[in-house]
Biopython code that builds the backbone (N, CA, C, O; Angstrom):
import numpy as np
from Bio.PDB.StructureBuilder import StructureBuilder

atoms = [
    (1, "UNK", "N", (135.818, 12.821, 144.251)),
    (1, "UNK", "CA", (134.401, 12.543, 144.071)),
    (1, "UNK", "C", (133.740, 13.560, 143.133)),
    (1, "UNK", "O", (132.902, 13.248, 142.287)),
    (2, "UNK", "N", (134.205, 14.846, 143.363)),
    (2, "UNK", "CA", (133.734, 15.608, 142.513)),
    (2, "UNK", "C", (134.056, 15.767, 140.917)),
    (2, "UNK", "O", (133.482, 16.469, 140.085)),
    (3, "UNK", "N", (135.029, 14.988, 140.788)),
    (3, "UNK", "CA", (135.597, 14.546, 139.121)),
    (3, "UNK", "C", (134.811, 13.380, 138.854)),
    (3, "UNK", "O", (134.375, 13.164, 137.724)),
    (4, "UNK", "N", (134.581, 12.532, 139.925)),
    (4, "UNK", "CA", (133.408, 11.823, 139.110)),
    (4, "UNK", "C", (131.776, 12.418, 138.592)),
    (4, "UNK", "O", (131.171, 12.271, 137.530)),
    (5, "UNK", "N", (131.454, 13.066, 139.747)),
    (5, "UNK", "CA", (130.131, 13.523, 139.224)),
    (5, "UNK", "C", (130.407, 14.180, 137.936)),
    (5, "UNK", "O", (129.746, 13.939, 136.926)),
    (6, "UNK", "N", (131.306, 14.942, 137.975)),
    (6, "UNK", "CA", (131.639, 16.515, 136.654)),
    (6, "UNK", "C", (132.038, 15.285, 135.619)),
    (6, "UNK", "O", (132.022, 15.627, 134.437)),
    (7, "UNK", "N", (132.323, 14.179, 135.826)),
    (7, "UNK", "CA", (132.273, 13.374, 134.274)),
    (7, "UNK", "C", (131.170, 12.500, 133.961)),
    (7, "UNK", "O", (131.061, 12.185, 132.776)),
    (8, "UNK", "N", (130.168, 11.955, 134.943)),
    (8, "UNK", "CA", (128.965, 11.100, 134.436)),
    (8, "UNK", "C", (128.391, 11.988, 134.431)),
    (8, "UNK", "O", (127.252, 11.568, 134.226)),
    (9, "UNK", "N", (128.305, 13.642, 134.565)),
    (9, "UNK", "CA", (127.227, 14.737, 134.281)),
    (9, "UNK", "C", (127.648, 14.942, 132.404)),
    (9, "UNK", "O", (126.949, 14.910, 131.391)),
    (10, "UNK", "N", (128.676, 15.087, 132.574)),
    (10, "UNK", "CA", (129.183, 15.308, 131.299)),
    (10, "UNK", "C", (128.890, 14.592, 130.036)),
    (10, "UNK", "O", (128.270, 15.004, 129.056)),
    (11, "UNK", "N", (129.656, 13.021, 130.315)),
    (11, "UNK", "CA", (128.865, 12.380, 129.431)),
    (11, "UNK", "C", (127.346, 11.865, 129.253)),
    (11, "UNK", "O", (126.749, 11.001, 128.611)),
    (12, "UNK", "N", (127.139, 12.605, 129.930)),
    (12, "UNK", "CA", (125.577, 11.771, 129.622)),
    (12, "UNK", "C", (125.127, 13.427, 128.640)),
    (12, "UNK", "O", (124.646, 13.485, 127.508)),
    (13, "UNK", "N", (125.376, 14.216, 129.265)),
    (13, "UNK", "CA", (124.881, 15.033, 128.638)),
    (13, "UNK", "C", (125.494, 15.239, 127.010)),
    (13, "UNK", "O", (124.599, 15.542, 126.221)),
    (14, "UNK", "N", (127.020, 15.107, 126.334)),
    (14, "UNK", "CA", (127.311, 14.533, 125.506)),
    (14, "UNK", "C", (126.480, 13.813, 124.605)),
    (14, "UNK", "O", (126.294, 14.132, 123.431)),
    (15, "UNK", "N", (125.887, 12.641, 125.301)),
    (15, "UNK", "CA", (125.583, 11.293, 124.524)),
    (15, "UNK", "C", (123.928, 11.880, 124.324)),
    (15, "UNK", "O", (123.407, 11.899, 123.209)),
    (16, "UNK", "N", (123.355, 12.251, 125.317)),
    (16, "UNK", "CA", (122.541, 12.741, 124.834)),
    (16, "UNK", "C", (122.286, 13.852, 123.459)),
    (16, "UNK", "O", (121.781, 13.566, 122.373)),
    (17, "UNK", "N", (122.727, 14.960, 123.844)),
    (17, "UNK", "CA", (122.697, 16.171, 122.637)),
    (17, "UNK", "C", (123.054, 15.477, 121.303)),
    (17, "UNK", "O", (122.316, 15.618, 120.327)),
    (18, "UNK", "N", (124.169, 14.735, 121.249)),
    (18, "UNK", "CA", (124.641, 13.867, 120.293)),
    (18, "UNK", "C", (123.915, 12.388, 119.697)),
    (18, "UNK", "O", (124.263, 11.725, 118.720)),
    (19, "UNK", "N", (122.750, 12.135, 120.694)),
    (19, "UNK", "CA", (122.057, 11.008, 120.481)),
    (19, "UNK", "C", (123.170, 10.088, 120.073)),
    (19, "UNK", "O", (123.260, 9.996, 118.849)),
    (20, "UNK", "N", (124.012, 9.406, 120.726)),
    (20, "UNK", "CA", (124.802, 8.274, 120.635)),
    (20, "UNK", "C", (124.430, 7.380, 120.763)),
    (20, "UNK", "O", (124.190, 7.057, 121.927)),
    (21, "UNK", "N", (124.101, 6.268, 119.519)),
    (21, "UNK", "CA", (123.430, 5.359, 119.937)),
    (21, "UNK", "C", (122.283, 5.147, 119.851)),
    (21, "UNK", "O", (121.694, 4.137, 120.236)),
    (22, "UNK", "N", (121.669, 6.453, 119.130)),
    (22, "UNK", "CA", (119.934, 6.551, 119.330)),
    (22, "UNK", "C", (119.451, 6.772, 121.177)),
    (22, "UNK", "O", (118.244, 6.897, 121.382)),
    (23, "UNK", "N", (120.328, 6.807, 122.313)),
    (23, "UNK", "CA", (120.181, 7.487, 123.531)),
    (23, "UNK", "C", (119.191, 8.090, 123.675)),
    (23, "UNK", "O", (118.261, 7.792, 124.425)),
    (24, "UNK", "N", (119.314, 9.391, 122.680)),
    (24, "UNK", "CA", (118.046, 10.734, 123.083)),
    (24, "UNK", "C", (116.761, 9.562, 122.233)),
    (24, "UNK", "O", (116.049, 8.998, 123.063)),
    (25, "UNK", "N", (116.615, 9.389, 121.528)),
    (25, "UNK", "CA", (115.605, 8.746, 120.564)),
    (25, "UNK", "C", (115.123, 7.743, 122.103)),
    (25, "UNK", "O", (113.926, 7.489, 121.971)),
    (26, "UNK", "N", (115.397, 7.430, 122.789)),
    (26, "UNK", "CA", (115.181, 5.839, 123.458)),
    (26, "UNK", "C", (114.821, 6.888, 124.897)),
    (26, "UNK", "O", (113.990, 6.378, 125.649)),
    (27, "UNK", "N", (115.194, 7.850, 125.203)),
    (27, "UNK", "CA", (114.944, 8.554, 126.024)),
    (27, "UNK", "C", (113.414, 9.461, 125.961)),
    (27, "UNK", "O", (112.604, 9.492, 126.887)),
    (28, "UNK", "N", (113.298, 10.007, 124.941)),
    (28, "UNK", "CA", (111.973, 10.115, 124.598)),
    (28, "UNK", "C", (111.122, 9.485, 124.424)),
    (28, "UNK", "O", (110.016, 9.860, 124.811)),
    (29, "UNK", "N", (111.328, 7.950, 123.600)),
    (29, "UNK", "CA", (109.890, 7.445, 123.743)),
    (29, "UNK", "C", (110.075, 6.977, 124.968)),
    (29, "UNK", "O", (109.161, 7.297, 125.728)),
    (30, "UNK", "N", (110.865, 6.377, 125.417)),
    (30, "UNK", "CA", (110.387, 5.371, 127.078)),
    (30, "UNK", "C", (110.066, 6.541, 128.047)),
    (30, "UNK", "O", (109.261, 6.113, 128.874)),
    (31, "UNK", "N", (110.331, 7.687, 128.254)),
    (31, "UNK", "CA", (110.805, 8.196, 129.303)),
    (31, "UNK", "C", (109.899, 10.027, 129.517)),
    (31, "UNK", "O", (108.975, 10.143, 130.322)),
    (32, "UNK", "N", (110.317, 11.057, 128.789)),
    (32, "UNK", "CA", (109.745, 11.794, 128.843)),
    (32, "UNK", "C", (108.620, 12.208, 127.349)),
    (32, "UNK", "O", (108.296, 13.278, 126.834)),
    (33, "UNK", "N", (108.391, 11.213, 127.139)),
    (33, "UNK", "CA", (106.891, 11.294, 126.026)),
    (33, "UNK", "C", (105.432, 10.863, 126.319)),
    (33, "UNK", "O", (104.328, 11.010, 125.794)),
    (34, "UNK", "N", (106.134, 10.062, 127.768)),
    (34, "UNK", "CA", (105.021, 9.913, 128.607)),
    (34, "UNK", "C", (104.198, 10.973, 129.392)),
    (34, "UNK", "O", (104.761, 11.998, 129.776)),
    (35, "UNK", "N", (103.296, 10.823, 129.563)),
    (35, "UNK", "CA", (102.390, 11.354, 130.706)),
    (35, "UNK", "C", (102.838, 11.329, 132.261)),
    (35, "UNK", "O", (103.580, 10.399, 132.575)),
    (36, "UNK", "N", (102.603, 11.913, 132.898)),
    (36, "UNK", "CA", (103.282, 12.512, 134.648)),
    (36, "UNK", "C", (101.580, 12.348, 135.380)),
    (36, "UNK", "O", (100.940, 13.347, 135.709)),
    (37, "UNK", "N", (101.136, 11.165, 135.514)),
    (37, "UNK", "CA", (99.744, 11.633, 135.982)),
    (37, "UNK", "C", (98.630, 12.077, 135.444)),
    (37, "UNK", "O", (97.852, 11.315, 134.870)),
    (38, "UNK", "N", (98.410, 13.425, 135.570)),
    (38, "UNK", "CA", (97.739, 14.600, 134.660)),
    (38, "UNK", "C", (98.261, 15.290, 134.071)),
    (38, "UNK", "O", (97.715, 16.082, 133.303)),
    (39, "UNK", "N", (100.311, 15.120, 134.388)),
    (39, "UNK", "CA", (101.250, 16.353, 133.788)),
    (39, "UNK", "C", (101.486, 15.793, 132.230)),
    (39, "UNK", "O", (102.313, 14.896, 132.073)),
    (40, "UNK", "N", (100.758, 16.324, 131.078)),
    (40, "UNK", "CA", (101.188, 15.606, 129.736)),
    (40, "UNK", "C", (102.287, 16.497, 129.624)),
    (40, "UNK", "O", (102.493, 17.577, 130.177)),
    (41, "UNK", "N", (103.107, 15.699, 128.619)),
    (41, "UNK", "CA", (104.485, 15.601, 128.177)),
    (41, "UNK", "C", (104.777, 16.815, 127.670)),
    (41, "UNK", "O", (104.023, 17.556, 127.040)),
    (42, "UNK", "N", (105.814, 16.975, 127.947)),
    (42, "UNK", "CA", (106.208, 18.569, 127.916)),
    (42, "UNK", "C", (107.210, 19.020, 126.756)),
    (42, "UNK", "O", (106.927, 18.570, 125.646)),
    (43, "UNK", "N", (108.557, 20.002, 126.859)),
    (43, "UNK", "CA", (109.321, 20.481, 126.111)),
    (43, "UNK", "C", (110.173, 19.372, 126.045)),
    (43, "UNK", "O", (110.503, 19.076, 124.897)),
    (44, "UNK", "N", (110.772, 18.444, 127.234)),
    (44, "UNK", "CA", (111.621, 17.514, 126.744)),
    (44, "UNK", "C", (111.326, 16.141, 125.850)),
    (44, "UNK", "O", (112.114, 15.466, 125.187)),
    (45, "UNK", "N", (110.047, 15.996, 126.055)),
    (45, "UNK", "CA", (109.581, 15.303, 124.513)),
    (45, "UNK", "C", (109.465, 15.660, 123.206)),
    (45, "UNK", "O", (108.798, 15.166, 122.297)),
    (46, "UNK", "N", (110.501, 16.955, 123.252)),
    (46, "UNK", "CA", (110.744, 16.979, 121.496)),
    (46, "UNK", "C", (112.354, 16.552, 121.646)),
    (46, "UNK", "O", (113.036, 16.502, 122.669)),
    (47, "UNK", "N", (112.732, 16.249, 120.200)),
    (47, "UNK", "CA", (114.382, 16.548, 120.318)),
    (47, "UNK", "C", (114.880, 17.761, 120.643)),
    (47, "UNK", "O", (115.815, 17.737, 121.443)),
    (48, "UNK", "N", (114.501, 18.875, 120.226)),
    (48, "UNK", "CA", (114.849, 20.363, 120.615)),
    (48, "UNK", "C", (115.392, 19.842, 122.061)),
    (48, "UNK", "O", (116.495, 19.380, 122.354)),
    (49, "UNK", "N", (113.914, 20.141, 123.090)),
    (49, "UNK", "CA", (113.354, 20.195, 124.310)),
    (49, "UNK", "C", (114.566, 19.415, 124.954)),
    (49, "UNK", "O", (115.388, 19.960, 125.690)),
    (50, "UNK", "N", (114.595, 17.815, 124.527)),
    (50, "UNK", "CA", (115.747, 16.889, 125.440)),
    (50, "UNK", "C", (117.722, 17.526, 124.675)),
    (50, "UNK", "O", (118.778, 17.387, 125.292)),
    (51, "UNK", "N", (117.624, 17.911, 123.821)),
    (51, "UNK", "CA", (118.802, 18.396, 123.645)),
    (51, "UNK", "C", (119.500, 20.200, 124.627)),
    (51, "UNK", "O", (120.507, 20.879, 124.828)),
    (52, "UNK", "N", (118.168, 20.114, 124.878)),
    (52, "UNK", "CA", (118.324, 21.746, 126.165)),
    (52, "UNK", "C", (118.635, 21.218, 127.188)),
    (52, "UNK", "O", (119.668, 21.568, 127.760)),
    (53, "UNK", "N", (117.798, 20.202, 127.708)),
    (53, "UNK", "CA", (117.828, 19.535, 129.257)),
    (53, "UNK", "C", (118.983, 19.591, 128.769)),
    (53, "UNK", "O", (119.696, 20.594, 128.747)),
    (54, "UNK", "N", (119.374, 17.992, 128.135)),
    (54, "UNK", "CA", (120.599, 17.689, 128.390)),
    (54, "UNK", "C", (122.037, 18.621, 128.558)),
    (54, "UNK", "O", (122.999, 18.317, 129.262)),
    (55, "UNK", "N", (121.897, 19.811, 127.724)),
    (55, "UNK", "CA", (122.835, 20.841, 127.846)),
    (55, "UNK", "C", (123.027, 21.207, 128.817)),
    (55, "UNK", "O", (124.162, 21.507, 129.187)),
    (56, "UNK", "N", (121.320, 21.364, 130.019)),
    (56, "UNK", "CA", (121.363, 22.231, 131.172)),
    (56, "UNK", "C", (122.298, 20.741, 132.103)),
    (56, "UNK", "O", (122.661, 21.136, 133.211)),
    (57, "UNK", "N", (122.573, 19.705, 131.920)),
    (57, "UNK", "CA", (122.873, 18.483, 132.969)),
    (57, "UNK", "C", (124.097, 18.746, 132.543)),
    (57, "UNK", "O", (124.896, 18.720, 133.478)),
    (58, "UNK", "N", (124.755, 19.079, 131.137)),
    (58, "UNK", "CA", (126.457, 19.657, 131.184)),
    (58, "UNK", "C", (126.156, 20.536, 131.961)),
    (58, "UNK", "O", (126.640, 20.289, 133.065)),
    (59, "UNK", "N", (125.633, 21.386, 131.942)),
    (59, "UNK", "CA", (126.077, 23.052, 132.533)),
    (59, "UNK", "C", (126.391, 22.460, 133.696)),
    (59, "UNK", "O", (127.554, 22.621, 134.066)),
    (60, "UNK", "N", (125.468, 21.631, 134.577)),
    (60, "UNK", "CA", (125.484, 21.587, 136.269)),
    (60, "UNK", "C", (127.056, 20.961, 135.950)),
    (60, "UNK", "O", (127.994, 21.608, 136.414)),
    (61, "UNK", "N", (127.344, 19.778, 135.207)),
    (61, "UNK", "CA", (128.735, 19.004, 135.007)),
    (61, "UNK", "C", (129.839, 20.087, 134.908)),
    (61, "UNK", "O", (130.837, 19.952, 135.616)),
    (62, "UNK", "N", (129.737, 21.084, 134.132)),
    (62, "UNK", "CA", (130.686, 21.839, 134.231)),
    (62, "UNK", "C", (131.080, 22.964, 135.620)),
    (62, "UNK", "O", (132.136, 23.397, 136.082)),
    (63, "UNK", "N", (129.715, 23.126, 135.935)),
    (63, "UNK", "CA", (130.336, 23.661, 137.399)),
    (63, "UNK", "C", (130.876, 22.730, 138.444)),
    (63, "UNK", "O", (131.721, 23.183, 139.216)),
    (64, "UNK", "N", (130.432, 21.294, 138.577)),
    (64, "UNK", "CA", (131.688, 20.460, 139.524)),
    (64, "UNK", "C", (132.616, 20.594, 139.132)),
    (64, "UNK", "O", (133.509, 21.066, 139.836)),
    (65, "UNK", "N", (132.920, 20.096, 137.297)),
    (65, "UNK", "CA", (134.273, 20.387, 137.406)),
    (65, "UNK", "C", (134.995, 21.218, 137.737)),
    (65, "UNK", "O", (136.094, 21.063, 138.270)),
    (66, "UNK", "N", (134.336, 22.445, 137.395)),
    (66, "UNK", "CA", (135.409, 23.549, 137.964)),
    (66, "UNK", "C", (135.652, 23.812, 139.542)),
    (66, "UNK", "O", (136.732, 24.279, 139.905)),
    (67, "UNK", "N", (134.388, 23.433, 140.701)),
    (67, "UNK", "CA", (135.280, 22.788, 141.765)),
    (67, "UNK", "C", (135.957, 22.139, 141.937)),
    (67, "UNK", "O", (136.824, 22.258, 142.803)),
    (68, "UNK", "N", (135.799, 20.999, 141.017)),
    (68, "UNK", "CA", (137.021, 19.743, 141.598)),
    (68, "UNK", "C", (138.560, 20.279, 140.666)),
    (68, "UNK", "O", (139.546, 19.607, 140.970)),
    (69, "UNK", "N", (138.765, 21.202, 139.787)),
    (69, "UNK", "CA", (140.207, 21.812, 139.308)),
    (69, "UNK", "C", (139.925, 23.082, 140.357)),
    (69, "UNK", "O", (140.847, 23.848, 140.075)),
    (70, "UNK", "N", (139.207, 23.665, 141.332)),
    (70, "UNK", "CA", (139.481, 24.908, 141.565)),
    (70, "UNK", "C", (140.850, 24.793, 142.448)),
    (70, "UNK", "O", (141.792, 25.553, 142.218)),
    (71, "UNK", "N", (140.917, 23.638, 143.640)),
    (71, "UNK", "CA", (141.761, 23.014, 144.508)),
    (71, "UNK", "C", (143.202, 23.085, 143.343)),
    (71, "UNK", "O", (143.909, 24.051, 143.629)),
    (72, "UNK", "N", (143.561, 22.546, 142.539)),
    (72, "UNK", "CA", (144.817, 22.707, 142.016)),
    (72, "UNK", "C", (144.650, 23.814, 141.097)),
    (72, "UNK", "O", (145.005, 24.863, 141.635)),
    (73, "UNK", "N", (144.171, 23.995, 139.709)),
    (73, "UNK", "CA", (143.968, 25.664, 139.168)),
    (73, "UNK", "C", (142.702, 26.508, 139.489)),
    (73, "UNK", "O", (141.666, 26.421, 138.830)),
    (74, "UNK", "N", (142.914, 27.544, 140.833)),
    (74, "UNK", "CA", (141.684, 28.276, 141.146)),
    (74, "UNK", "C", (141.505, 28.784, 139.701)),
    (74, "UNK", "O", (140.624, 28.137, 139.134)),
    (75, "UNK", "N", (141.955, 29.556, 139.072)),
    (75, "UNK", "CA", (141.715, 30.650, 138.222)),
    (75, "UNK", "C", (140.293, 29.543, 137.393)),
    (75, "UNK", "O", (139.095, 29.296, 137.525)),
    (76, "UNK", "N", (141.437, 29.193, 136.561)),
    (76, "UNK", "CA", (140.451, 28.175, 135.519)),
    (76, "UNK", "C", (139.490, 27.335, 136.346)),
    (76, "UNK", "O", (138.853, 26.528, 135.669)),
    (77, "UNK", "N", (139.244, 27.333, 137.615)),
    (77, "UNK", "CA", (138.279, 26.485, 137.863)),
    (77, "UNK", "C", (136.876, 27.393, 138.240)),
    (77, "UNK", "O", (135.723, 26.996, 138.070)),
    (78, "UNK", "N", (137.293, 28.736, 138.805)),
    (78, "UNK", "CA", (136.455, 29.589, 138.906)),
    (78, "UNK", "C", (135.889, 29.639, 137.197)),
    (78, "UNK", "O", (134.817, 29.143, 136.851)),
    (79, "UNK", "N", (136.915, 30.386, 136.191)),
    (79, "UNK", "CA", (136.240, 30.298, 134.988)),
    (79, "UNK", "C", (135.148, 29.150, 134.644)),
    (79, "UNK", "O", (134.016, 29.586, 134.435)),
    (80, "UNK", "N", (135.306, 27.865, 134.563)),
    (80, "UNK", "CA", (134.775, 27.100, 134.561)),
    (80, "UNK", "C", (133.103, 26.711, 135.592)),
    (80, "UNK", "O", (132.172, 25.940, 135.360)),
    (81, "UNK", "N", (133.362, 27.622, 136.667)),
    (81, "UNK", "CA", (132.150, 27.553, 137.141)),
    (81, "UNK", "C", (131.282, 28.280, 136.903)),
    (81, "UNK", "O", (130.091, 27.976, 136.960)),
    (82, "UNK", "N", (131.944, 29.873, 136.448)),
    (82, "UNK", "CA", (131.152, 30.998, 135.985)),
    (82, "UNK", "C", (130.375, 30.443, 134.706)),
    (82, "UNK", "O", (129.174, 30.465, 134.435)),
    (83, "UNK", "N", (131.735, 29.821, 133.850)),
    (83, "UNK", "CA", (130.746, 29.135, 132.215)),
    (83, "UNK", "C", (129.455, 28.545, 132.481)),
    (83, "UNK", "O", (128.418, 28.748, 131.850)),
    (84, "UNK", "N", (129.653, 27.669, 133.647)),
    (84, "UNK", "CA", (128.839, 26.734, 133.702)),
    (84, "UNK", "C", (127.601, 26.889, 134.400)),
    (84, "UNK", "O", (126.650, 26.144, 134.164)),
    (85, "UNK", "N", (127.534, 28.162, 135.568)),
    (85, "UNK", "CA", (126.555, 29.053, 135.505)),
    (85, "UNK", "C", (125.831, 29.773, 134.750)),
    (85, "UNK", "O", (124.601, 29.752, 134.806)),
    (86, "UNK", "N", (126.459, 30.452, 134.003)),
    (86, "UNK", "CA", (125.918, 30.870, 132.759)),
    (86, "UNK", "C", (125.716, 30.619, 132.030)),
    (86, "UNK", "O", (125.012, 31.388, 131.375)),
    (87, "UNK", "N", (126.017, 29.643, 131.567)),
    (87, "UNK", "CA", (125.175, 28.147, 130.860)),
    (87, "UNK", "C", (123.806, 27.854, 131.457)),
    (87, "UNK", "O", (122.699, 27.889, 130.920)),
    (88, "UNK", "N", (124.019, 27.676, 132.203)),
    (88, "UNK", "CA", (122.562, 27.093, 133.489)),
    (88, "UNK", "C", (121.868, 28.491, 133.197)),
    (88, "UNK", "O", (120.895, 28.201, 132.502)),
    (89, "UNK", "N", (121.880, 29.157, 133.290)),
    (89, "UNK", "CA", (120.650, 30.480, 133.569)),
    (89, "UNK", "C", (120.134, 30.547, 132.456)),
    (89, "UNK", "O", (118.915, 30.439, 132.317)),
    (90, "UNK", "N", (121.292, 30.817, 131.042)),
    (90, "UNK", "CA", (120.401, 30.496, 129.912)),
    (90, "UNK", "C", (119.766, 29.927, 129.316)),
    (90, "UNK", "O", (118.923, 30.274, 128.488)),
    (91, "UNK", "N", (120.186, 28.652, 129.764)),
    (91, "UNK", "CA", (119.595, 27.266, 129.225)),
    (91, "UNK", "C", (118.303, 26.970, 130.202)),
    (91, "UNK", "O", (117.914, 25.843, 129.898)),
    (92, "UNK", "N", (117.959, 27.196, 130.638)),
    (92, "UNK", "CA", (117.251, 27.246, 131.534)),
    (92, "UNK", "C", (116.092, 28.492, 131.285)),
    (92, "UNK", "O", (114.925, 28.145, 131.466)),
    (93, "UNK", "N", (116.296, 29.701, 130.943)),
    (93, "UNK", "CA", (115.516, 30.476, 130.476)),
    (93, "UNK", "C", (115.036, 30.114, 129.355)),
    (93, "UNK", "O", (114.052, 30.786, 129.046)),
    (94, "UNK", "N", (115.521, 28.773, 128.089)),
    (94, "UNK", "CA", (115.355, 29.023, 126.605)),
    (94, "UNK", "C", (114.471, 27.565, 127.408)),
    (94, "UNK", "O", (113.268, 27.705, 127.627)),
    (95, "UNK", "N", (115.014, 26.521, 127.712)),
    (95, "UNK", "CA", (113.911, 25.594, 128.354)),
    (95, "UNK", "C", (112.607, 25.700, 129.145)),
    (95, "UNK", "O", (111.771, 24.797, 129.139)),
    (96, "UNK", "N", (112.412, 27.297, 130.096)),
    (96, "UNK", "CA", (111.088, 27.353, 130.616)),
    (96, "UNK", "C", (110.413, 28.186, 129.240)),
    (96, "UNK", "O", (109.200, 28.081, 129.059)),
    (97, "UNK", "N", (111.036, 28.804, 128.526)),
    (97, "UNK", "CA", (110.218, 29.877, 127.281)),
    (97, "UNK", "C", (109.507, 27.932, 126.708)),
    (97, "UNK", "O", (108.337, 27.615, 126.922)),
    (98, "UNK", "N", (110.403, 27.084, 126.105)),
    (98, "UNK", "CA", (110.022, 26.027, 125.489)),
    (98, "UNK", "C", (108.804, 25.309, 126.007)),
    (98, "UNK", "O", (107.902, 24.933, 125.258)),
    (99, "UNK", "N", (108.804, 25.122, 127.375)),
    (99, "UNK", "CA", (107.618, 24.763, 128.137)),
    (99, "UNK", "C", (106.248, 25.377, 128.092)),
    (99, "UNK", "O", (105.199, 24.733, 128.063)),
    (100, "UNK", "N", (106.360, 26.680, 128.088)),
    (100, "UNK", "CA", (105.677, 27.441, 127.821)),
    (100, "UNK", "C", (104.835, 26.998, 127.109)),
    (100, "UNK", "O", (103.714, 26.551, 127.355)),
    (101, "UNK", "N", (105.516, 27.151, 125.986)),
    (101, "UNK", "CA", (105.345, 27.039, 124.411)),
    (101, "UNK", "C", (104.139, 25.802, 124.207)),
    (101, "UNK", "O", (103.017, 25.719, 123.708)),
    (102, "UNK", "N", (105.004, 25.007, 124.839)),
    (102, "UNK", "CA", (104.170, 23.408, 124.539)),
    (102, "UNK", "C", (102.969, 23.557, 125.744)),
    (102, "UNK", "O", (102.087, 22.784, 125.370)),
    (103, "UNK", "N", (102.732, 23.906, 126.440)),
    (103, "UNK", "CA", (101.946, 24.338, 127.445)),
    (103, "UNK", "C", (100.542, 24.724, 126.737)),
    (103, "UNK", "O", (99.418, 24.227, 126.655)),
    (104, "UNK", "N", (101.243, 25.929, 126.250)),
    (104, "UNK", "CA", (99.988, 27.192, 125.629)),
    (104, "UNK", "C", (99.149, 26.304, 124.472)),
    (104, "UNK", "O", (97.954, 26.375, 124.182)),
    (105, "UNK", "N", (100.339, 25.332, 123.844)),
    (105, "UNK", "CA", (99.710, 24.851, 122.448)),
    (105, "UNK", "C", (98.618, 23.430, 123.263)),
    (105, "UNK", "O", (97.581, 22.993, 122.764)),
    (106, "UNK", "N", (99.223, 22.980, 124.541)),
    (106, "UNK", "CA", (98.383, 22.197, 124.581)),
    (106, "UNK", "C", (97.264, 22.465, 124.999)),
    (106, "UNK", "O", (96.433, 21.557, 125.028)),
    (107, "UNK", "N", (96.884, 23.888, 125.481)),
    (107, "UNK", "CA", (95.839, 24.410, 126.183)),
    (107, "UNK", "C", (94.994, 24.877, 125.555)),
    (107, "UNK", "O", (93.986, 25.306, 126.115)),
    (108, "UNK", "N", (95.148, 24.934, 124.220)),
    (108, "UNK", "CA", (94.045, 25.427, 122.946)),
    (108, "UNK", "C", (94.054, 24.647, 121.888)),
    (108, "UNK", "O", (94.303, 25.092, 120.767)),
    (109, "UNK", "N", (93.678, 22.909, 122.216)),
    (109, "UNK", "CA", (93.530, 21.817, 121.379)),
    (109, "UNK", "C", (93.006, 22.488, 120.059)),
    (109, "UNK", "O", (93.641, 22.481, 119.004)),
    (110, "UNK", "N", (91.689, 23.110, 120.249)),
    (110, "UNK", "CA", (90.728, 23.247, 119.303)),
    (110, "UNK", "C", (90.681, 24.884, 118.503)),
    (110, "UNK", "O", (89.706, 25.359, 117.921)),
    (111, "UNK", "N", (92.077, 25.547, 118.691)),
    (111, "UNK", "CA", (92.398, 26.959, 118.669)),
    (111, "UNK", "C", (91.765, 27.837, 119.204)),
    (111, "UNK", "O", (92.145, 28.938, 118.805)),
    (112, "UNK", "N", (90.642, 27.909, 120.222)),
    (112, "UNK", "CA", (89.953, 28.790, 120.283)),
    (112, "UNK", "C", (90.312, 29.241, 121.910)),
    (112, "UNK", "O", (89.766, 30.256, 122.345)),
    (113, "UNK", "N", (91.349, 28.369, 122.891)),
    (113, "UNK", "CA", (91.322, 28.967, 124.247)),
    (113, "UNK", "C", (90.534, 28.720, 125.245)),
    (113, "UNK", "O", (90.823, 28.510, 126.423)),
    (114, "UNK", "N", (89.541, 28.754, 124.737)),
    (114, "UNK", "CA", (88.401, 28.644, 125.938)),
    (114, "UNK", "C", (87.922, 27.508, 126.340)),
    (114, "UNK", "O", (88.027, 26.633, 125.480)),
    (115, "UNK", "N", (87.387, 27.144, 127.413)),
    (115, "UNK", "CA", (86.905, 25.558, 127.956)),
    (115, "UNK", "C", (84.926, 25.468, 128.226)),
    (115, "UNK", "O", (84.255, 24.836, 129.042)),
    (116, "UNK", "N", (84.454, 26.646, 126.848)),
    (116, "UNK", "CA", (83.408, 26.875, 127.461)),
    (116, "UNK", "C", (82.166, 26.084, 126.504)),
    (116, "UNK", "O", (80.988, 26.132, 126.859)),
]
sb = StructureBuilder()
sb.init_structure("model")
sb.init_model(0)
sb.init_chain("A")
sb.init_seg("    ")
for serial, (resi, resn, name, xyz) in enumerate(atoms, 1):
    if name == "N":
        sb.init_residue(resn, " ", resi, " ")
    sb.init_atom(name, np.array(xyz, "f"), 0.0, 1.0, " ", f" {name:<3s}", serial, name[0])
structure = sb.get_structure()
C-alpha cells in the first residue's frame, strides 16, 4: 500500500512540475487562482508557486517510498526518507517565504500600506 501512495504522490508531482499535458496550466486556472472565501489566491497561483507545492507532494512521495523499500533495503530506504524530509523542510520554507511575498503585495494594492 505504501508503494502505491509513494507512486500516485510521485507522479502527480512529476506531471505537475513538468506541466504534462498543460496539467499545472489547468490546475491554476480551475483550481488554485481562485478565491478561498475571503482567502485570495495565493503563491500556488503562479507557476513558480504550483511547481514548489508540487515538489513539496514529491517530497511527502519520497518519504513513503523509502518506507515501503525500508522493509527489504533499510539503508537506502532510510536515505530516501531523510532526502525526502529534507526536501519537505526546504520546500516548504521557500513556499511560506513565497506566500509571504504574495501576501505583502496584496496588502498594499495602492503602494502605500495603510487602510486609512
Amino acid at each position: 500500500m505504501l508503494q502505491v501512495i509513494a507512486t500516485v504522490m510521485l507522479l502527480i508531482a512529476v506531471v505537475l512540475v513538468l506541466d504534462v499535458g498543460g496539467a499545472a496550466k489547468a490546475v491554476i486556472r480551475n483550481l488554485t487562482s481562485r478565491s478561498l472565501g475571503e482567502l485570495a489566491p495565493g503563491y500556488a497561483a503562479s507557476p513558480t508557486g504550483l511547481r514548489i507545492y508540487a515538489a513539496i507532494i514529491g517530497a511527502i512521495g519520497l518519504i513513503f517510498a523509502g518506507l515501503a523499500a525500508g522493509a527489504a533495503a533499510p539503508i537506502p530506504g532510510l536515505v530516501a526518507m531523510i532526502g525526502g524530509a529534507i526536501a519537505f523542510v526546504i520546500l516548504s520554507i521557500v513556499a511560506i517565504r513565497g506566500e509571504v511575498k504574495v501576501y505583502r503585495a496584496l496588502k498594499r494594492p495602492n503602494g502605500s500600506g495603510s487602510s486609512a
